[in-house]
C-alpha positions, -999 to 999 in steps of 0.1 A, spaced: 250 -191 -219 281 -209 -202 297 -195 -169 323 -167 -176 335 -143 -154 348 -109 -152 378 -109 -129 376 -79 -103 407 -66 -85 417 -82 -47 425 -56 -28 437 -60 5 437 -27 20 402 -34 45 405 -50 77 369 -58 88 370 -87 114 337 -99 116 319 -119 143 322 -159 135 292 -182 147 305 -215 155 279 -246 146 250 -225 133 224 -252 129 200 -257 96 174 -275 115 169 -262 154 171 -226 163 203 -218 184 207 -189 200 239 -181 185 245 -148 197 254 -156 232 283 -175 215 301 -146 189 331 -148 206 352 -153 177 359 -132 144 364 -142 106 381 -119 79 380 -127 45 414 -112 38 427 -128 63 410 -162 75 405 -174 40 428 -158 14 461 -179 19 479 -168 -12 475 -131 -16 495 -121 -44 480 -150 -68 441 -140 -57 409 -126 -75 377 -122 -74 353 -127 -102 322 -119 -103 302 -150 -122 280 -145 -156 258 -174 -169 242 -207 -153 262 -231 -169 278 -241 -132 239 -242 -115 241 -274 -102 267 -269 -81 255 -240 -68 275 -213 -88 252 -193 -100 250 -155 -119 259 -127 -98 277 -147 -76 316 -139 -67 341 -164 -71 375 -164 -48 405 -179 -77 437 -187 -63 460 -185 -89 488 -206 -74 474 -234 -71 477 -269 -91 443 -277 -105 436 -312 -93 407 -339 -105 376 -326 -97 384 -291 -87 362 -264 -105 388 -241 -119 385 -209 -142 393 -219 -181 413 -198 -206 397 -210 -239 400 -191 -270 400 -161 -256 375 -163 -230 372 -171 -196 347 -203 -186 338 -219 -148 342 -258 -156 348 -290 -133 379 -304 -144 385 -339 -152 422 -359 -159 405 -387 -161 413 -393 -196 450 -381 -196 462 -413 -204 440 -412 -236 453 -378 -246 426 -358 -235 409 -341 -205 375 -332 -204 360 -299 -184 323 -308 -170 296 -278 -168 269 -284 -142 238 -276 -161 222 -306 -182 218 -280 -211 255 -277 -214 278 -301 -234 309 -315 -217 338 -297 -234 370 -318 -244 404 -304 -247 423 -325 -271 456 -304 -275 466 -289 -240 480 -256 -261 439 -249 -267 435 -237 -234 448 -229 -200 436 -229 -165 440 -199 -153 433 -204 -114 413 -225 -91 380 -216 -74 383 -221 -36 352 -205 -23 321 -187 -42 301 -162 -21 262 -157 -30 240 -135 -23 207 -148 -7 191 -111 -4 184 -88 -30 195 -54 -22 
């Protein structure tokens, strides 16, 4: 199965500021709580074009590797030019697909979009009317609790 997603509404209406660790270490316990001094929310720390913003939520494993994986909820900012590299969301014969994309071939007439699962095959766009990119990824969120 590739990475699709189901885009899910953005709505703005919910102001929840909430506490913001600085420098949480992965190695040495910190005692982090003496230092929530400041706040982070989503709608507003992170979402810098709000009119041109989803959320999907993602559905297959094709985008493992780079630690997308099913379940998890992609952040697409619509406005943005997709650049080398950046994993954007794919419009491609009707169906919506996570790839890295790669220009590196432009020149040649082609651009390639790169899954990030071995068992996936590199897909290449010949004819730029085949698909579009429909918006850039610019953060996933994953859930590391089952609830």
């Amino acid at each position: 199965m590739s990475s699709r997603v189901t885009i899910l509404n953005a709505g703005f209406e919910t102001d929840l500021p909430l506490p913001l660790a600085p420098g949480i270490r992965a190695g040495f316990p910190s005692p982090a709580q003496d230092y929530l001094h400041d706040t982070l929310d989503f709608n507003k720390d992170m979402i810098h074009h709000r009119e041109a913003t989803f959320y999907a939520r993602v559905d297959g494993d094709s985008m493992r590797d780079a630690g997308i994986v099913e379940g998890d909820i992609a952040v697409i900012d619509r406005s943005l030019d997709p650049r080398n590299g950046d994993i954007i969301v794919a419009y491609i014969d009707g169906e919506f697909t996570i790839k890295r994309l790669d220009t590196t071939h432009r020149e040649e007439g082609y651009i390639e979009l790169h899954p990030a699962n071995p068992a996936y095959s590199t897909i290449r766009i010949d004819n730029p009317d085949e698909f579009r990119v429909w918006g850039v990824i610019i953060y996933t969120i994953h859930n590391w609790h089952n609830y």
